[in-house]
PyMOL CGO cylinders between C-alpha atoms (Angstrom):
from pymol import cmd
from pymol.cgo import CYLINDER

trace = [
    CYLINDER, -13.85, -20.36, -23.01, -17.13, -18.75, -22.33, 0.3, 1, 1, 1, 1, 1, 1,
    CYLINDER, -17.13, -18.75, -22.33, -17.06, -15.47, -20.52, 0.3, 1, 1, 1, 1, 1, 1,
    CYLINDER, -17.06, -15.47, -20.52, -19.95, -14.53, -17.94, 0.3, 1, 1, 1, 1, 1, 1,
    CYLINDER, -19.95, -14.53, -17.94, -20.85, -10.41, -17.65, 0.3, 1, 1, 1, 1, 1, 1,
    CYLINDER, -20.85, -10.41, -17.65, -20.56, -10.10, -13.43, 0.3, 1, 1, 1, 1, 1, 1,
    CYLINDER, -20.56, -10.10, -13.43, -21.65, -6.41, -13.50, 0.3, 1, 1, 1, 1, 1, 1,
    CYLINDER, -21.65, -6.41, -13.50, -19.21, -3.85, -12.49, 0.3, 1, 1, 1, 1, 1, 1,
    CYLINDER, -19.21, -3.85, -12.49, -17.55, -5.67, -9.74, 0.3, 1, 1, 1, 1, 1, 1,
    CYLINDER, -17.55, -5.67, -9.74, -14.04, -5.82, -9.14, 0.3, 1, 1, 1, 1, 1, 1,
    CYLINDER, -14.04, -5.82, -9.14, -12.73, -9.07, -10.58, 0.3, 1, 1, 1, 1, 1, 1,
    CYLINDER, -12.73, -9.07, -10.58, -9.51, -10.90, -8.79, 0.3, 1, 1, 1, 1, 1, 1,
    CYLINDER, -9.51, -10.90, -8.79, -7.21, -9.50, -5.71, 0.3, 1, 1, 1, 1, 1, 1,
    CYLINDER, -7.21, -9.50, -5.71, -6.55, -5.89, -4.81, 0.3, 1, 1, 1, 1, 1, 1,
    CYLINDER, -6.55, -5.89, -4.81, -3.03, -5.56, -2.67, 0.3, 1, 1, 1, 1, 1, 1,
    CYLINDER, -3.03, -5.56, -2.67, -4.00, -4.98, 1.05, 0.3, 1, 1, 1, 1, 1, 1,
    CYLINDER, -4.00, -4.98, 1.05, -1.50, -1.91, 2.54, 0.3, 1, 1, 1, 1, 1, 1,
    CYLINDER, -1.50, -1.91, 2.54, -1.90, 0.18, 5.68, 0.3, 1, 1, 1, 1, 1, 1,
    CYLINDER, -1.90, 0.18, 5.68, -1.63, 4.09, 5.30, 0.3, 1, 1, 1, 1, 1, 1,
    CYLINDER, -1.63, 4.09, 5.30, -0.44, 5.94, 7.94, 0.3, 1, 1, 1, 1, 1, 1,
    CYLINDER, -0.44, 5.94, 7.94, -0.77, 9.42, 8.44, 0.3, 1, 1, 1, 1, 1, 1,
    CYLINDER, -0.77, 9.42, 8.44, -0.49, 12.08, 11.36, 0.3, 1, 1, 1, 1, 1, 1,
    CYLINDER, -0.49, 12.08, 11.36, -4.04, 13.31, 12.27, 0.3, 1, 1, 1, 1, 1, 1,
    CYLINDER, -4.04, 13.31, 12.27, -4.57, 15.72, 15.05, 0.3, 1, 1, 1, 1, 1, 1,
    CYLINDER, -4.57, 15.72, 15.05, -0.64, 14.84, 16.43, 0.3, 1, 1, 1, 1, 1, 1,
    CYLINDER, -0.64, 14.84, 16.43, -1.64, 11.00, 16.66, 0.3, 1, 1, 1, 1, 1, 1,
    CYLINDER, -1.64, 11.00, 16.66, -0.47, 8.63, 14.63, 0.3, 1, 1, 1, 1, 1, 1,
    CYLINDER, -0.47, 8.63, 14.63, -3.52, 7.18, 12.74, 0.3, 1, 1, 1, 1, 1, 1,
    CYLINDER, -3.52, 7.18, 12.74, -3.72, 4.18, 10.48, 0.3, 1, 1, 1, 1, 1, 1,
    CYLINDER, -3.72, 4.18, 10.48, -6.03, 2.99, 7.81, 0.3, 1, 1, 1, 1, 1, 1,
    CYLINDER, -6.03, 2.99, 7.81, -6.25, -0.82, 5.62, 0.3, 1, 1, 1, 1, 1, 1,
    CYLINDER, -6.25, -0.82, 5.62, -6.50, -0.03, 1.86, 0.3, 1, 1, 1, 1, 1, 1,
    CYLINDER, -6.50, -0.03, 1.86, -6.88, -1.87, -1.47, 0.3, 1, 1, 1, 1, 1, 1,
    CYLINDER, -6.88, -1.87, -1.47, -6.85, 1.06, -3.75, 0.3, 1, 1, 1, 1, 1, 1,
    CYLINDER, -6.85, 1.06, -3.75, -2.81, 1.19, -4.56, 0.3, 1, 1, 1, 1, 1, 1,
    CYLINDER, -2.81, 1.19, -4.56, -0.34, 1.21, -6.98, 0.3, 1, 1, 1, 1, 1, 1,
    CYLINDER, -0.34, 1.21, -6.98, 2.67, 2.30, -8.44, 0.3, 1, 1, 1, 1, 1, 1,
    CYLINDER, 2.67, 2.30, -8.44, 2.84, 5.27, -10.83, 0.3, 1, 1, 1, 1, 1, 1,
    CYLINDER, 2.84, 5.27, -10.83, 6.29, 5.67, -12.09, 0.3, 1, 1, 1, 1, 1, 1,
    CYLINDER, 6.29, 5.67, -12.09, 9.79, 4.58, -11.76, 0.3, 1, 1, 1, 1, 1, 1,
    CYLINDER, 9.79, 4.58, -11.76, 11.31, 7.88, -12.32, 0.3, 1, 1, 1, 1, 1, 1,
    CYLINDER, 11.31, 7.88, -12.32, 10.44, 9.51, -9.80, 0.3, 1, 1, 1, 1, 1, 1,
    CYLINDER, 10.44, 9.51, -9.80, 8.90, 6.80, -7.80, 0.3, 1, 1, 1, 1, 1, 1,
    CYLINDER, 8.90, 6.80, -7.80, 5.53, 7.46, -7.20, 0.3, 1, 1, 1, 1, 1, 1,
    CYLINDER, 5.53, 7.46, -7.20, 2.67, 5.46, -5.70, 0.3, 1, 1, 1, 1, 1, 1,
    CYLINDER, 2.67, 5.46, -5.70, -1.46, 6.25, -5.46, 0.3, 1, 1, 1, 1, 1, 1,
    CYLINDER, -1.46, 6.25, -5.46, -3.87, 5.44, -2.57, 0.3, 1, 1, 1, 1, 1, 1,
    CYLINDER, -3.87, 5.44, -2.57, -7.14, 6.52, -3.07, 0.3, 1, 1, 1, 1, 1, 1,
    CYLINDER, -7.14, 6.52, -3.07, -9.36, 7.12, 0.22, 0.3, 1, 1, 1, 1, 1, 1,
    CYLINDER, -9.36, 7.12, 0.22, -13.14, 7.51, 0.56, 0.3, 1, 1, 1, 1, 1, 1,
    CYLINDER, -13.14, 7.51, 0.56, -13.84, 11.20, 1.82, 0.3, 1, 1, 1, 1, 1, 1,
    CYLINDER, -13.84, 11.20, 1.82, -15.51, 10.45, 4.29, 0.3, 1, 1, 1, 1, 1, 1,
    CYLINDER, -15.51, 10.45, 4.29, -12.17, 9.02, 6.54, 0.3, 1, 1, 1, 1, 1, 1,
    CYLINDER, -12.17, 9.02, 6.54, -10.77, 10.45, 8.90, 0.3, 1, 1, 1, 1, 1, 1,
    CYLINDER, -10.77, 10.45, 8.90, -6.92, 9.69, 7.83, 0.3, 1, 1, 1, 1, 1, 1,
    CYLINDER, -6.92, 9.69, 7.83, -7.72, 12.25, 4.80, 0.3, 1, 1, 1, 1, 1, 1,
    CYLINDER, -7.72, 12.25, 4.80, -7.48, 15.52, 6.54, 0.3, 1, 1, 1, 1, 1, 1,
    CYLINDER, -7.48, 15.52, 6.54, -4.17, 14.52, 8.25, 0.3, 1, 1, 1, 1, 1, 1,
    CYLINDER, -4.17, 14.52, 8.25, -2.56, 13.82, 4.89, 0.3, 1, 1, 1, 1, 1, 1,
    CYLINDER, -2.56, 13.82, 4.89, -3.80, 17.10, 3.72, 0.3, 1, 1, 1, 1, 1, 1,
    CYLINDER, -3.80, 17.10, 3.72, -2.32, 18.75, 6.48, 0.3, 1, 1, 1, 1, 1, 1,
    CYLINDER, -2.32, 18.75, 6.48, 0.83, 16.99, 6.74, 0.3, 1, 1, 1, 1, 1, 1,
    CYLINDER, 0.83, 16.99, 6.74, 1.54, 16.54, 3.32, 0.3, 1, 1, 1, 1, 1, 1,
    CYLINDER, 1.54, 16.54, 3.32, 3.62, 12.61, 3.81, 0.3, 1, 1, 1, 1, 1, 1,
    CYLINDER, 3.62, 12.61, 3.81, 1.61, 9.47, 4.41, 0.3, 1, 1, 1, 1, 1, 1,
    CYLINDER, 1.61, 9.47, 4.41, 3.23, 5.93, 4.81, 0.3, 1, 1, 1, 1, 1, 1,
    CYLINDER, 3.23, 5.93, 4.81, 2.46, 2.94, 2.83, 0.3, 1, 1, 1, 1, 1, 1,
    CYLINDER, 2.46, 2.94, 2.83, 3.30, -0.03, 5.10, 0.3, 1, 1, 1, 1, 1, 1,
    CYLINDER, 3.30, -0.03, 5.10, 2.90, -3.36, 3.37, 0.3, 1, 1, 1, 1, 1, 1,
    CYLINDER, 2.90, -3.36, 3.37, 1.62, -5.85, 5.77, 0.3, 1, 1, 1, 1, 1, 1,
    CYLINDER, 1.62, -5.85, 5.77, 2.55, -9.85, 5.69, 0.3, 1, 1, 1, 1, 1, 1,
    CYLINDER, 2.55, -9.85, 5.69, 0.45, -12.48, 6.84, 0.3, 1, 1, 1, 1, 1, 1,
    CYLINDER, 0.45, -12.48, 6.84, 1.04, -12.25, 10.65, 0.3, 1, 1, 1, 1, 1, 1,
    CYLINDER, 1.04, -12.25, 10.65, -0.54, -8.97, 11.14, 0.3, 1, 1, 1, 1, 1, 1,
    CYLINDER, -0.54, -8.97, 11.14, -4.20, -9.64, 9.41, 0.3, 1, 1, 1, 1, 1, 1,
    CYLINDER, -4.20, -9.64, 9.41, -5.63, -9.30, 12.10, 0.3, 1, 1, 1, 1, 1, 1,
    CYLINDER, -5.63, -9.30, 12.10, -4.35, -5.44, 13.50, 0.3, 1, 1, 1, 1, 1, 1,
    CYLINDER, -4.35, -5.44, 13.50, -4.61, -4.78, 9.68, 0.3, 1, 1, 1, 1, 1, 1,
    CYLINDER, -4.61, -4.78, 9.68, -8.48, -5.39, 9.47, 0.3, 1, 1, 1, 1, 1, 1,
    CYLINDER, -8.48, -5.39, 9.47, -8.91, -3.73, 12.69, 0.3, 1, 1, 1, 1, 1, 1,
    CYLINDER, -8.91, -3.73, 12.69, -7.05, -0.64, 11.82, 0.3, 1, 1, 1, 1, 1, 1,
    CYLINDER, -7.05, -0.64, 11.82, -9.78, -0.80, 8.56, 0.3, 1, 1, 1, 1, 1, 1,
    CYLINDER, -9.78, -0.80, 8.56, -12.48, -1.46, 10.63, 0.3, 1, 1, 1, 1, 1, 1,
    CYLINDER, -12.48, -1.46, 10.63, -12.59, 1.58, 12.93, 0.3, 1, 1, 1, 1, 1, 1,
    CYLINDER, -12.59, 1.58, 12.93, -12.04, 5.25, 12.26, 0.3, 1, 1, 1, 1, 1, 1,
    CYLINDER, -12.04, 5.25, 12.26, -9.46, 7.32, 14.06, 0.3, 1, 1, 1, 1, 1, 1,
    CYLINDER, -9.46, 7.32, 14.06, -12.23, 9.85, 15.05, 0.3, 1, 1, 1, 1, 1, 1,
    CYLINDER, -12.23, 9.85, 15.05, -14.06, 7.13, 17.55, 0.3, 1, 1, 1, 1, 1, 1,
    CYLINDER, -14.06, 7.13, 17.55, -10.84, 4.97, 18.30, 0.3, 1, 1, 1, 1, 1, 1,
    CYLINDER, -10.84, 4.97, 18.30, -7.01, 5.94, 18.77, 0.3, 1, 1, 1, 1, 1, 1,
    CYLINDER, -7.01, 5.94, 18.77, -5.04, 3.66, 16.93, 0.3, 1, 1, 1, 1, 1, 1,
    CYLINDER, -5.04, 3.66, 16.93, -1.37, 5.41, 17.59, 0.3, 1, 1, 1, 1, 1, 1,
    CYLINDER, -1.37, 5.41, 17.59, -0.58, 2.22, 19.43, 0.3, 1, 1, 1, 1, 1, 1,
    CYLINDER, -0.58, 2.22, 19.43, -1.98, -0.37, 17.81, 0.3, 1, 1, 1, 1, 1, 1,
    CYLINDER, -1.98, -0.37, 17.81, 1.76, -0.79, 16.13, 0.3, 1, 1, 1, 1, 1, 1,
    CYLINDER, 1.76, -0.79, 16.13, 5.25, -0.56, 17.05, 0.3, 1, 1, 1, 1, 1, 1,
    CYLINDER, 5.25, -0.56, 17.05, 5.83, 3.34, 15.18, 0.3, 1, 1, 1, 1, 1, 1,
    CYLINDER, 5.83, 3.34, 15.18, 8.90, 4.56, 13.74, 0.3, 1, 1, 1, 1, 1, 1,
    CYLINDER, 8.90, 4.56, 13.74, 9.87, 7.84, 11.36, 0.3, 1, 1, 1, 1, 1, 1,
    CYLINDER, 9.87, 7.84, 11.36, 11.99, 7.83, 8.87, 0.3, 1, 1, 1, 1, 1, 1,
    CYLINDER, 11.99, 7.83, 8.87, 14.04, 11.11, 7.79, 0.3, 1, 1, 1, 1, 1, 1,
    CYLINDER, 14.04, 11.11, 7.79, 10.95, 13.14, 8.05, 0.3, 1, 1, 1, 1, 1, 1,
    CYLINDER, 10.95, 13.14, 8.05, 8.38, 12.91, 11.33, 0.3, 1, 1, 1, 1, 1, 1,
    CYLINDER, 8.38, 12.91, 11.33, 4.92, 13.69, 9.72, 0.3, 1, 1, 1, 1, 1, 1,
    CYLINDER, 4.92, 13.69, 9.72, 4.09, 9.91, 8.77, 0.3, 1, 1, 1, 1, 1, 1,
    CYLINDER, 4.09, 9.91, 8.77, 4.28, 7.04, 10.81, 0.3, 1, 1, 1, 1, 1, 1,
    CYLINDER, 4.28, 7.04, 10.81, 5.73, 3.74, 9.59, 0.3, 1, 1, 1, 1, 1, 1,
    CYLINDER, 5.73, 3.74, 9.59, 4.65, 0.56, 10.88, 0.3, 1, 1, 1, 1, 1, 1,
    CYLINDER, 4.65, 0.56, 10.88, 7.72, -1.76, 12.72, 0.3, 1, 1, 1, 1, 1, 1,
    CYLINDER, 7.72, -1.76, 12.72, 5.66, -5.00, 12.25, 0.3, 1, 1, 1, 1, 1, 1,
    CYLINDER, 5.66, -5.00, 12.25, 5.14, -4.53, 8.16, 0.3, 1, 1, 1, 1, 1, 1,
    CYLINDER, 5.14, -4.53, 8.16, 8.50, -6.24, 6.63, 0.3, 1, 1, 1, 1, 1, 1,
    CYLINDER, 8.50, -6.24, 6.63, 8.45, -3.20, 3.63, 0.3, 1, 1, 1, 1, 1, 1,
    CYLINDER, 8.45, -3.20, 3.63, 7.61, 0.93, 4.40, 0.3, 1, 1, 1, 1, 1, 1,
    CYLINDER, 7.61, 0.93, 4.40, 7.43, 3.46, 2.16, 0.3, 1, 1, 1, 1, 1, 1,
    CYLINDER, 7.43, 3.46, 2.16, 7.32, 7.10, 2.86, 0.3, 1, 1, 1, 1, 1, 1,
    CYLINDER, 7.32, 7.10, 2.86, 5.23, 9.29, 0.83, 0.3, 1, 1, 1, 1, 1, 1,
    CYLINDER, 5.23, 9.29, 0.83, 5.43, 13.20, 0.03, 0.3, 1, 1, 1, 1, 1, 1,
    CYLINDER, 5.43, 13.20, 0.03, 2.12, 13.89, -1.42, 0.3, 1, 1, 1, 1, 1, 1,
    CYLINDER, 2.12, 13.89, -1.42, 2.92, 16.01, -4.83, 0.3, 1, 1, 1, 1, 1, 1,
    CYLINDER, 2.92, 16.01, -4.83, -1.01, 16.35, -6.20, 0.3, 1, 1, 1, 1, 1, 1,
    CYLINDER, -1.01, 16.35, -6.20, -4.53, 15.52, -4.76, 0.3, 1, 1, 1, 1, 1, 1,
    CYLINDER, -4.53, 15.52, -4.76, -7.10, 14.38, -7.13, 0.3, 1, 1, 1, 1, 1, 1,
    CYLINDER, -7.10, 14.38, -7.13, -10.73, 15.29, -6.01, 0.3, 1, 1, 1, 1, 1, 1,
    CYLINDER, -10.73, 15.29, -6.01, -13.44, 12.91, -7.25, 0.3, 1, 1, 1, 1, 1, 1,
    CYLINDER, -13.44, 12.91, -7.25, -16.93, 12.81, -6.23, 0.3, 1, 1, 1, 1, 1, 1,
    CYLINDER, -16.93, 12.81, -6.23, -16.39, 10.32, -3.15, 0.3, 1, 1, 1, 1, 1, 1,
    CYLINDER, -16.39, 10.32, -3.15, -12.90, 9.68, -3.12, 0.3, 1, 1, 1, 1, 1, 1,
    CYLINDER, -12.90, 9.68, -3.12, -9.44, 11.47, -2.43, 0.3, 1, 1, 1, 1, 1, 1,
    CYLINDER, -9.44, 11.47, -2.43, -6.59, 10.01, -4.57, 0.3, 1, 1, 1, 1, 1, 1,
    CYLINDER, -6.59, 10.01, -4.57, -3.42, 11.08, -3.52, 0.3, 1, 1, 1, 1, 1, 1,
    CYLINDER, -3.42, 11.08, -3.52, 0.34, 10.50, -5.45, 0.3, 1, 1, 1, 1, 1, 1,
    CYLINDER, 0.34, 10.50, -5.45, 2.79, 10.68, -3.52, 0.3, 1, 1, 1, 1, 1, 1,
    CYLINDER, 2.79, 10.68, -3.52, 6.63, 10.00, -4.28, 0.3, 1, 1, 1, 1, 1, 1,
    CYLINDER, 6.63, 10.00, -4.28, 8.30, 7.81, -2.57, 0.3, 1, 1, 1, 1, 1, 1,
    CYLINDER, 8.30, 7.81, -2.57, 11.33, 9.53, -0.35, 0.3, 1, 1, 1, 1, 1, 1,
    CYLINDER, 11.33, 9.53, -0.35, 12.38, 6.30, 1.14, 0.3, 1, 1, 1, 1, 1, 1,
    CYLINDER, 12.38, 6.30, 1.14, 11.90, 2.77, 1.25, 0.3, 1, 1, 1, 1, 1, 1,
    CYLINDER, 11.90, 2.77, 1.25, 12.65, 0.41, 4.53, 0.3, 1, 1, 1, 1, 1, 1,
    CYLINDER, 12.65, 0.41, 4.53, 12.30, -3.17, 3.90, 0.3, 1, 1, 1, 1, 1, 1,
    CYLINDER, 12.30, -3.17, 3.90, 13.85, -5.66, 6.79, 0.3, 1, 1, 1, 1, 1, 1,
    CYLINDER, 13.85, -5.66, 6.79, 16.87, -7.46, 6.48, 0.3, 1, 1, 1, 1, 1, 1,
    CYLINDER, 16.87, -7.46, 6.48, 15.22, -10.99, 6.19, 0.3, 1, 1, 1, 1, 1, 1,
    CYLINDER, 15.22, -10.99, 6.19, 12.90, -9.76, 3.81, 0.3, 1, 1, 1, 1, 1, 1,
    CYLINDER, 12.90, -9.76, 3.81, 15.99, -9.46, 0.89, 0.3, 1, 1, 1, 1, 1, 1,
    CYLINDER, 15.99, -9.46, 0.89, 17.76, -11.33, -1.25, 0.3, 1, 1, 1, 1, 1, 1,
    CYLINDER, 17.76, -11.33, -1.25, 21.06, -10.39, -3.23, 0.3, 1, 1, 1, 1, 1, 1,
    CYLINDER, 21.06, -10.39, -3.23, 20.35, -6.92, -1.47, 0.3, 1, 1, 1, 1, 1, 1,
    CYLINDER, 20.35, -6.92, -1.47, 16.52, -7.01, -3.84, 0.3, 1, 1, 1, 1, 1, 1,
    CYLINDER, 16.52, -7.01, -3.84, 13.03, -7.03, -1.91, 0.3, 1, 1, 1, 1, 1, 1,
    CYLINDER, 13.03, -7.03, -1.91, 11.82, -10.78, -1.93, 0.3, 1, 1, 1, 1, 1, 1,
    CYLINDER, 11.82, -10.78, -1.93, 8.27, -11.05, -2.16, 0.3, 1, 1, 1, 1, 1, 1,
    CYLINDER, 8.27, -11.05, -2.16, 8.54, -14.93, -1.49, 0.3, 1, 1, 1, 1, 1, 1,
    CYLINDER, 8.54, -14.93, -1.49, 9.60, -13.88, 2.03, 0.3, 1, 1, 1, 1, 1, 1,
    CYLINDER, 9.60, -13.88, 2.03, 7.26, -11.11, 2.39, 0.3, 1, 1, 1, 1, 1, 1,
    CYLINDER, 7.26, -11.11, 2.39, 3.66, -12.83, 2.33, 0.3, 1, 1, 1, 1, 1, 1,
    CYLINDER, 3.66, -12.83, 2.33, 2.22, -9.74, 1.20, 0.3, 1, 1, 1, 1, 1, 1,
    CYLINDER, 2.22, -9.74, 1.20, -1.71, -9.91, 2.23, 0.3, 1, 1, 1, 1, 1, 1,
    CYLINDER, -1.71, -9.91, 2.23, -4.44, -9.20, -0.98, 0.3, 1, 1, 1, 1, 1, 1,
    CYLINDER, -4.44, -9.20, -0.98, -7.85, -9.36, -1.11, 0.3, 1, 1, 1, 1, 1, 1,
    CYLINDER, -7.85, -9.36, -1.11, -9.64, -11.72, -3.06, 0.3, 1, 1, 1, 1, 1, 1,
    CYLINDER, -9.64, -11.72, -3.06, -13.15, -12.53, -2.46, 0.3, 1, 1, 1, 1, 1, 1,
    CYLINDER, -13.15, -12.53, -2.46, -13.44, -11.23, 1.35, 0.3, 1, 1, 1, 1, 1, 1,
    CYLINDER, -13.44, -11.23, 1.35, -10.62, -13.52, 2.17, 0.3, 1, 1, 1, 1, 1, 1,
    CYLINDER, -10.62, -13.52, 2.17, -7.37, -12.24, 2.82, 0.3, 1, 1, 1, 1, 1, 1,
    CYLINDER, -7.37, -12.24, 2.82, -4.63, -14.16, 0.93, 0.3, 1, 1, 1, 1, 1, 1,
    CYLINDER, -4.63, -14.16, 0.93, -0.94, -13.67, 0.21, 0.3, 1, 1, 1, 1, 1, 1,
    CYLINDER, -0.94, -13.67, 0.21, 0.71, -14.49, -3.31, 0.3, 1, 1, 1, 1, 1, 1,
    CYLINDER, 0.71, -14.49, -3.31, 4.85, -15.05, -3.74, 0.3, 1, 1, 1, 1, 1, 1,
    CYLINDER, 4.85, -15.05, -3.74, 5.14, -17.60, -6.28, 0.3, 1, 1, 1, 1, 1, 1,
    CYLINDER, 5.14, -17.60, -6.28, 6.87, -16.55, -9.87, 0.3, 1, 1, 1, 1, 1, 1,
    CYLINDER, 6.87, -16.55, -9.87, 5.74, -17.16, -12.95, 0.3, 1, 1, 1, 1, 1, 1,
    CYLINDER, 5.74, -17.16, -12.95, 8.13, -15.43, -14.83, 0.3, 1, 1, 1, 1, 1, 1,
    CYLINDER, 8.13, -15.43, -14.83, 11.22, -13.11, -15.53, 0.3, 1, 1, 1, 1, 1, 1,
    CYLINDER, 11.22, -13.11, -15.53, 9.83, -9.57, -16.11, 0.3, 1, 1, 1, 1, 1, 1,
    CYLINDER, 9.83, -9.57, -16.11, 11.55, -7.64, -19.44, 0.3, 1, 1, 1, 1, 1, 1,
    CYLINDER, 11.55, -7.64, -19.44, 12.92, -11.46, -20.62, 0.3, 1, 1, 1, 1, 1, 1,
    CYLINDER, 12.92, -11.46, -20.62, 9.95, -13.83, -21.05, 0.3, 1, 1, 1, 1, 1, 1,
    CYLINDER, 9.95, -13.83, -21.05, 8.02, -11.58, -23.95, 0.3, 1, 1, 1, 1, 1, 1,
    CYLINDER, 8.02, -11.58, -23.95, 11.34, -11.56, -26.13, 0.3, 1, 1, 1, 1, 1, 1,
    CYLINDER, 11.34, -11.56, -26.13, 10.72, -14.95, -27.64, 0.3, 1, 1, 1, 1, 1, 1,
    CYLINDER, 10.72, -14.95, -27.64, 7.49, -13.45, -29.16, 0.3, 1, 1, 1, 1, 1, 1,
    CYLINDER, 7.49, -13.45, -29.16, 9.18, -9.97, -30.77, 0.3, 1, 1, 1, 1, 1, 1,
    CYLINDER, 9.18, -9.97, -30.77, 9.72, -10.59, -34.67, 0.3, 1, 1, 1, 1, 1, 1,
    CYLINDER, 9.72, -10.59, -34.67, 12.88, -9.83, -35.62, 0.3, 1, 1, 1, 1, 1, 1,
    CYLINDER, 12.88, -9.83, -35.62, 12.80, -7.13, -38.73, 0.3, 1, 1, 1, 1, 1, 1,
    CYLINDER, 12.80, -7.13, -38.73, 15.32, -8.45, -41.11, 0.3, 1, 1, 1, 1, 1, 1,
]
cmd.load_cgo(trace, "trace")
């Protein structure tokens, strides 16, 4: 298969999530493709945030932010929430709110699966904020599980892929099982 150099540009999907955050004693909300997990043990996640957003300080301040992970019926507050900044627009109501144990990060009632976030180290880069936080607690709604496990099938998490806004929930495969076939036994 030939393989065509595209530049630096991002190739395939980046998970869509919506960050919220407490920012001037509103709750404030911002669409991002830059996260991940970071370890099981504790749990931690990243988001990483241009500087120049407004969510940034209230993180900062607070130290919690919430990743919400949004399903396919709420594209279109998600790309709103992305589209404007907190400092022009008040976005505290653009979603049903609720707190979890601690009260310094909104969650989002509409997103089937919420994490709350202590921050525990700020990386500064040039234009961007990265933040890990681990993960205090984890809400995921009722119809969302299976066998008591987080379904993703049922989920419809939204990506990005391309400017469009897709989700993915098929499986291809048992993680920790598949690869075992292929390890050589040493005998």
């Amino acid at each position: 298969m030939e393989k065509n150099m595209v530049g630096q540009s991002r190739v395939g999907i980046s998970p869509s999530v919506i960050v919220g955050a407490i920012v001037n004693g509103k709750a404030n909300y911002i669409t991002l493709g830059q996260c991940g997990g970071l370890s099981m043990n504790p749990p931690m996640v990243y988001i990483s945030i241009n500087k120049v957003h407004y969510t940034n300080a209230g993180i900062k301040e607070n130290g919690y932010f919430s990743v919400n992970i949004p399903s396919d019926n709420v594209v279109q507050k998600m790309d709103y929430v992305g589209l404007v900044s907190g400092r022009d627009v008040d976005k505290s109501d653009v979603f049903t709110i609720f707190y979890g144990s601690v009260d310094k990060a909104p969650m989002i009632e509409e997103c089937p699966a919420n994490m709350l976030c202590k921050v525990a180290k700020v990386v500064d880069l040039p234009n961007y904020d990265v933040f890990f936080g681990e993960i205090i607690e984890t809400y995921v709604n009722q119809d969302c599980l299976t066998d008591g496990r987080l379904d993703m099938k049922k989920i419809n998490q939204v990506f990005l892929s391309g400017g469009k806004y897709c989700y993915v929930g098929n499986e291809c495969g048992n993680s920790f099982s598949d690869g075992k076939a292929l390890i050589k036994n040493k005998d």
